[in-house]
C-alpha positions in Angstrom: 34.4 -35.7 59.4 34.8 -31.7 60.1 37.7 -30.1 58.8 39.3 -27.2 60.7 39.8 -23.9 59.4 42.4 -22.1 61.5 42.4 -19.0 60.5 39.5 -17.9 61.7 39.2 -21.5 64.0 36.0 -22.9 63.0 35.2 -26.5 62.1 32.2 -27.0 59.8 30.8 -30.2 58.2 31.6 -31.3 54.8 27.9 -31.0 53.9 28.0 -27.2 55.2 31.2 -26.2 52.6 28.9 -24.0 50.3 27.5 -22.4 52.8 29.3 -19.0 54.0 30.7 -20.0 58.0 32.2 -17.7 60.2 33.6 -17.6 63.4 31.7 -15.5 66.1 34.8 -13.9 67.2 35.3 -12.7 63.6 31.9 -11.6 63.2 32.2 -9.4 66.6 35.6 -8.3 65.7 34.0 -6.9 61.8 31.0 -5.3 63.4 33.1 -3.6 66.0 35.6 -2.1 63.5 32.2 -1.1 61.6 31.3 0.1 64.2 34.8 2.6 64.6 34.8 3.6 61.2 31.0 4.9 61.4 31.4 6.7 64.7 34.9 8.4 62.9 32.8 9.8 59.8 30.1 10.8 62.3 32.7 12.5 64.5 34.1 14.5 62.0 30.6 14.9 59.9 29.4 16.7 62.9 32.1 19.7 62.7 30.0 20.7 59.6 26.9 21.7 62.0 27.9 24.7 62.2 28.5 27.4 65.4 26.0 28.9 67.8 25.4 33.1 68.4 26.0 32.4 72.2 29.2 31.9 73.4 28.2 30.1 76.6 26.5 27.4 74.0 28.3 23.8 73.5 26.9 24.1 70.0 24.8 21.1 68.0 28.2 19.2 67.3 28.6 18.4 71.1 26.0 15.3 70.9 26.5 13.9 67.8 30.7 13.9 69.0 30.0 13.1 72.0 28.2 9.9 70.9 30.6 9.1 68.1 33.2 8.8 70.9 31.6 6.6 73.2 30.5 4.2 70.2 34.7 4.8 69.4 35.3 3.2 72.9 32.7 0.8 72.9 34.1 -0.7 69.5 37.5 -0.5 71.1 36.5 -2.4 73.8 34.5 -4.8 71.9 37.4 -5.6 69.5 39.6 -6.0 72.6 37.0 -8.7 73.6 36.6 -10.3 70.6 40.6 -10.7 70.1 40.9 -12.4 73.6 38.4 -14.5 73.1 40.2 -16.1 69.8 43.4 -15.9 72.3 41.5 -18.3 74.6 39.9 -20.6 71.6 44.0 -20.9 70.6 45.4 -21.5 74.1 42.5 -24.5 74.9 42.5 -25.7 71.1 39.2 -25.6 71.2 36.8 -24.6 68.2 34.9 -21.5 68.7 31.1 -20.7 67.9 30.7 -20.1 64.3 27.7 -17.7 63.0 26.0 -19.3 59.6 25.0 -17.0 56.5 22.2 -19.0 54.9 21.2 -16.1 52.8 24.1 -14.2 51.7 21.7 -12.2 48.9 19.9 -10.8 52.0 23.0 -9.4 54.1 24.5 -8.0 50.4 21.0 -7.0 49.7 20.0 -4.7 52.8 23.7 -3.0 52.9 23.1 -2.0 49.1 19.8 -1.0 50.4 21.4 1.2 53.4 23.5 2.9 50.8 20.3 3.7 48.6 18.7 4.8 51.8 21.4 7.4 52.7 21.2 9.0 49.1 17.5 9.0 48.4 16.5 9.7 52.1 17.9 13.9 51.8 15.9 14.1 48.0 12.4 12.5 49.2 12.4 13.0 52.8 12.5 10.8 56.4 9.0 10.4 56.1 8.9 9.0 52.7 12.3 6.9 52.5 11.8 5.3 55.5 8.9 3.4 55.7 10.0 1.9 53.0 13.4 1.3 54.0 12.0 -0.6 57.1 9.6 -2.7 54.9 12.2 -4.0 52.8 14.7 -5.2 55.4 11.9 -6.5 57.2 11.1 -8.4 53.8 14.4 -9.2 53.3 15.1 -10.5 56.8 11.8 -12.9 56.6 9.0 -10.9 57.6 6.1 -12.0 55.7 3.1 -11.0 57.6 1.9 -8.0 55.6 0.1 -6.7 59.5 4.1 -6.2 60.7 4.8 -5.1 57.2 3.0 -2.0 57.1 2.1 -1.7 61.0 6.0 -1.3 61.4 7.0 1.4 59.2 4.1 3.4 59.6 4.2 3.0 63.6 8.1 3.8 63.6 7.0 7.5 61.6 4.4 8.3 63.5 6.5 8.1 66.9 9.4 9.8 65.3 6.9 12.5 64.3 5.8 12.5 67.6 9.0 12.3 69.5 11.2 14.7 67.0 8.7 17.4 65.4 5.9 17.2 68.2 7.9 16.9 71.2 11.3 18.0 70.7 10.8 20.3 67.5 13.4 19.0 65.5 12.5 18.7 62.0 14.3 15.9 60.0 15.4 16.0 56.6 
């Protein structure tokens, strides 16, 4: 017999309790506050890139901020979404879609990972930390075949070489 959790209105099986269950609204409404709170550090981040000679110049801060703010109002709007759609699950009674965590070692996993990323990434270099970045969350997201393993990572540096040093002439860290 399910068993209703309200709180986040989900109804899961008695044979699915150890598993980690979570409504989809819940998961949009996380992601998009993630979401906020990355665009606000990126926002002010940016500040620190420093001026430009030329006066007529919007300066290498203008992007980055200008990104950060439409991410801001894309989580806004997303949260906004999220919340109405639990509004209508509540008014109809109904239970919503729930999202299923088989492997919560992998989701813990690759955002201790992402945090290793961002410090080791300035120290060895984009071309060094990354390829190996991209193999492990591949690895830890299922990818076994060793072809998309190491045709991935490599692929994704040569076309950011390409694009960014070849092309543009921006040199990454």
């Amino acid at each position: 017999m399910p068993q209703r959790c309200t709180w986040y209105l989900c109804e899961f099986k008695a044979e699915e309790k150890g598993r980690c269950l979570v409504a989809l609204w819940l998961g949009e409404l996380i992601i998009s506050v993630v979401i906020i709170i990355f665009s606000v550090i990126v926002y002010i981040m940016a500040g620190d890139f420093g001026g430009t000679l030329n006066p007529f110049d919007i300066g290498p801060a203008a992007f980055p901020r200008l990104m950060a703010v439409f991410m801001i109002v894309l989580g806004i709007l997303q949260a906004v979404q999220s919340l109405r759609k639990r509004s209508q699950l509540l008014a109809e009674g109904k239970p919503g879609k729930k999202v299923v965590l088989n492997n919560k070692l992998a989701v813990l996993s690759i955002a201790v990972l992402l945090v290793v990323y961002g410090i080791v990434m300035p120290m060895v270099g984009f071309y060094v930390a990354t390829p190996f970045f991209i193999l492990l969350v591949m690895w830890l997201m299922g990818a076994r075949s060793w072809l998309q393993l190491i045709g991935v990572p490599i692929g994704f540096n040569i076309f950011s070489y390409v694009v960014f040093f070849m092309t543009l002439r921006i040199i990454l860290p």
